[in-house]
C-alpha positions in Angstrom: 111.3 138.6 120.3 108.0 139.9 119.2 106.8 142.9 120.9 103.3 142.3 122.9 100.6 146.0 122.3 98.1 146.7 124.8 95.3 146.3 122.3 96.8 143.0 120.8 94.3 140.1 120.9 95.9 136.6 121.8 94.5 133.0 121.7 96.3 129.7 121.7 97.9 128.2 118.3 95.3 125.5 116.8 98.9 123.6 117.0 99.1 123.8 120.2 97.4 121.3 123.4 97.3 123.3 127.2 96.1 120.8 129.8 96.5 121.2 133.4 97.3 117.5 134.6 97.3 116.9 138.1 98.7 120.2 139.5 100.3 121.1 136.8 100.0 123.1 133.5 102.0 121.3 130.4 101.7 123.2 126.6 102.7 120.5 123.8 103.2 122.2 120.3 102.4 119.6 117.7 105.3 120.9 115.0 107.9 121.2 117.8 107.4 117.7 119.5 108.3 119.8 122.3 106.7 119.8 126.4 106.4 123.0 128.7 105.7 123.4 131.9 103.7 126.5 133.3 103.6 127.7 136.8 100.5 129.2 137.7 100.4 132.5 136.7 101.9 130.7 133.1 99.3 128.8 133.0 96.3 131.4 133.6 97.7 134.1 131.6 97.5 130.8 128.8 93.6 130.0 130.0 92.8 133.8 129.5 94.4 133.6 126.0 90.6 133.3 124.0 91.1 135.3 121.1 88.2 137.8 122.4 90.5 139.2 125.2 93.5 142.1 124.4 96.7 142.2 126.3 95.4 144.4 128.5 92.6 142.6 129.6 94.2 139.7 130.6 96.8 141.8 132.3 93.3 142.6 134.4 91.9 139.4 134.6 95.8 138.2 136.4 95.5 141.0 138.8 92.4 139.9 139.7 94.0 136.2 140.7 96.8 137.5 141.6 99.1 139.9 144.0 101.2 140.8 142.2 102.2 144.8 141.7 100.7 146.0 138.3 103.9 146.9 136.6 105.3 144.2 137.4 102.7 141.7 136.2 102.4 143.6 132.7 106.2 143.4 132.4 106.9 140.2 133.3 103.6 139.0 131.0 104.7 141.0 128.3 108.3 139.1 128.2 106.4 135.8 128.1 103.5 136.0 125.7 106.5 137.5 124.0 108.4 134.2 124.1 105.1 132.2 123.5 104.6 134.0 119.9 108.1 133.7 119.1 107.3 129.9 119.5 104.4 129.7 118.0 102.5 128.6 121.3 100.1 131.6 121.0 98.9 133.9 117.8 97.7 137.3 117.4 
């Protein structure tokens, strides 16, 4: 898995679609043919992902939606936007 930096600046893959339909958030990447569903801190950490914002940031911008205990957040958020650049779903 790719490691995530404090300083790193994420957006969404120009391969990839986010939509929130009805209540919930589905990502289709356009290579991969393949559906996910996001729960909703998934999904906002995704929204938050606009190539101006670094890791840290939207580690911020969560906390503010969210309560959730710092560390835990940053961990837990680190593990996926790891996952979502090892698929290609995201991009430094």
């Amino acid at each position: 898995m790719m490691e995530i930096q404090a300083k790193d600046v994420l957006r969404i893959n120009r391969k990839t679609r986010f939509r929130r339909v009805f209540e919930e958030a589905v990502v289709i990447h356009e290579d991969k043919n393949e559906a996910l569903v996001l729960n909703e801190t998934g999904a906002a950490f995704l929204e938050a992902c606009d190539g101006e914002k670094t890791f840290e940031q939207l580690i911020q911008c969560l906390e503010s939606q969210f309560e959730i205990e710092t560390e835990t957040l940053r961990r837990d958020m680190s593990e996926f936007a790891s996952a979502l650049l090892s698929e290609e779903i995201i991009e430094r």
